[in-house]
VEXTINU-680571 format. One record per residue: residue in three letters; x, y, z of N, C-alpha, C in turn. Coordinates in steps of 0.2 Angstrom, whole numbers, plus 2048, in hexadecimal, padded with zeros to 3 digits. Layout:
<pts>
alaXYZXYZXYZ/...
</pts>
This chain:
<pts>
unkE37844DB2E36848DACE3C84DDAB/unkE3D851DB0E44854DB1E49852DAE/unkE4B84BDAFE4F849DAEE4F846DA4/unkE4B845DA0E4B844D9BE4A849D95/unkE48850D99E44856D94E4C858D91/unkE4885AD8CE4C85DD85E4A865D83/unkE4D86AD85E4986FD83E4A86FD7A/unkE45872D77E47873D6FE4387BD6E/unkE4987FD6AE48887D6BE43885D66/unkE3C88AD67E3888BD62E37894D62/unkE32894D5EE3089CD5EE2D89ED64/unkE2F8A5D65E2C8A9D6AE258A8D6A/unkE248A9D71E1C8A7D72E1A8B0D6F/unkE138B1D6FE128B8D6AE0D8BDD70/unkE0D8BAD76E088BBD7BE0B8BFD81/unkE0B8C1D85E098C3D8BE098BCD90/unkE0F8BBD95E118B6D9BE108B9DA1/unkE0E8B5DA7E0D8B7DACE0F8B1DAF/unkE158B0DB4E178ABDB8E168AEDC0/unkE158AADC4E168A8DCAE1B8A5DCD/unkE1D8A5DD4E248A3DD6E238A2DDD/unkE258A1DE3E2489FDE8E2C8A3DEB/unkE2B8A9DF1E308ACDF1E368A8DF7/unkE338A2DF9E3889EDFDE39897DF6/unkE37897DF2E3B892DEBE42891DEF/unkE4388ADEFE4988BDEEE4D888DE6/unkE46884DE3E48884DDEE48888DD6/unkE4388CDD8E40890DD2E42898DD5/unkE4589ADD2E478A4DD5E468A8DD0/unkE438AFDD2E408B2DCEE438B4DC9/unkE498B3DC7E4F8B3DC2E4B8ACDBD/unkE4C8A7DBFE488A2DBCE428A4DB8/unkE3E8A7DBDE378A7DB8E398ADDB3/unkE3C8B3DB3E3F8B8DB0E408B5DA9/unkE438B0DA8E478ACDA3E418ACD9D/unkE3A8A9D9FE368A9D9BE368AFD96/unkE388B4D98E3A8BAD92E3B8B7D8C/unkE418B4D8CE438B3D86E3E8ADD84/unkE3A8ACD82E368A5D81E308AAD7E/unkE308B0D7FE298B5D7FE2A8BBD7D/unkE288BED75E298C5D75E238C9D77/unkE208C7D7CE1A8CCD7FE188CDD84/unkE198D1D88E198D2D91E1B8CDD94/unkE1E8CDD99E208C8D9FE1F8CADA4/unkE1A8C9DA9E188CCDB1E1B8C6DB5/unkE1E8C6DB8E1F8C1DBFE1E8C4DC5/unkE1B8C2DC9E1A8C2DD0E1C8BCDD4/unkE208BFDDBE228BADE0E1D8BADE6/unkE1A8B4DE5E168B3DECE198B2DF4/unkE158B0DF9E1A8ADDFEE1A8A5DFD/unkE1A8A1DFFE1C89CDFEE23898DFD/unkE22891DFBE2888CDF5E2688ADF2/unkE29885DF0E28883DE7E1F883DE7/unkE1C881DEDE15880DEBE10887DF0/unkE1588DDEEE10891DF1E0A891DEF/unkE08890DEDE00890DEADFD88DDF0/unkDFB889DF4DFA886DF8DFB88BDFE/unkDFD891E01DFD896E03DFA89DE02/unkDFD89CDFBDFC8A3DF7DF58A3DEE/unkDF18A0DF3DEC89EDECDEA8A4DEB/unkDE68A7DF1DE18AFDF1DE58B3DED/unkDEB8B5DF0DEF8B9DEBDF28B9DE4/unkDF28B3DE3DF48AFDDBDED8B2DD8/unkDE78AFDD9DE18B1DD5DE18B8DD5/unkDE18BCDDADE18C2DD9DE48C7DD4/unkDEB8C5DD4DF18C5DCEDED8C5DC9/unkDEC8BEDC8DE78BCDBFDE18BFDBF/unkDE08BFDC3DD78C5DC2DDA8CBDBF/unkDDF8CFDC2DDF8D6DC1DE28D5DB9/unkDE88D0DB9DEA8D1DB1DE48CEDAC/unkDDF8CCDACDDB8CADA8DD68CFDA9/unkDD68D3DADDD28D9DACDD58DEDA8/unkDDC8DFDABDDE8E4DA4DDF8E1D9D/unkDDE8DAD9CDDE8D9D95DD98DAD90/unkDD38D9D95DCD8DAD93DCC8E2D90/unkDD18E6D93DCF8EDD92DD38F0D8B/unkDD78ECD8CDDF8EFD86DDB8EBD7F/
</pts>
């Protein structure tokens, strides 16, 4: 899939992004996920878990913690 994908610029997303990242990535760096800025005129939160590419599989508790807390403040705003 990598190998065939075409990006095509479209309109900014109008939302609020939260990315994830794996803070031993060797392929994905928190510079990486930052980039989604430009794709998004509204909030960009990243967090660096422990892990790599598949921290999730270490870092699940703390990942869900993350999205509970930001879906609690959306709830509020």
């Amino acid at each position: 899939m990598v190998e065939t994908y075409q990006y095509n610029k479209g309109k900014p997303l109008q939302c609020s992004l939260t990315a994830f990242g794996g803070i031993e990535d060797p392929t994905t760096s928190q510079g990486d996920l930052l980039s989604w800025k430009e794709e998004n005129e509204g909030d960009l939160r990243v967090f660096m878990l422990p892990g790599d590419h598949f921290f999730i599989k270490i870092s699940l508790k703390p990942m869900l913690e993350h999205i509970q807390k930001i879906l609690d403040l959306s709830l509020r705003e």
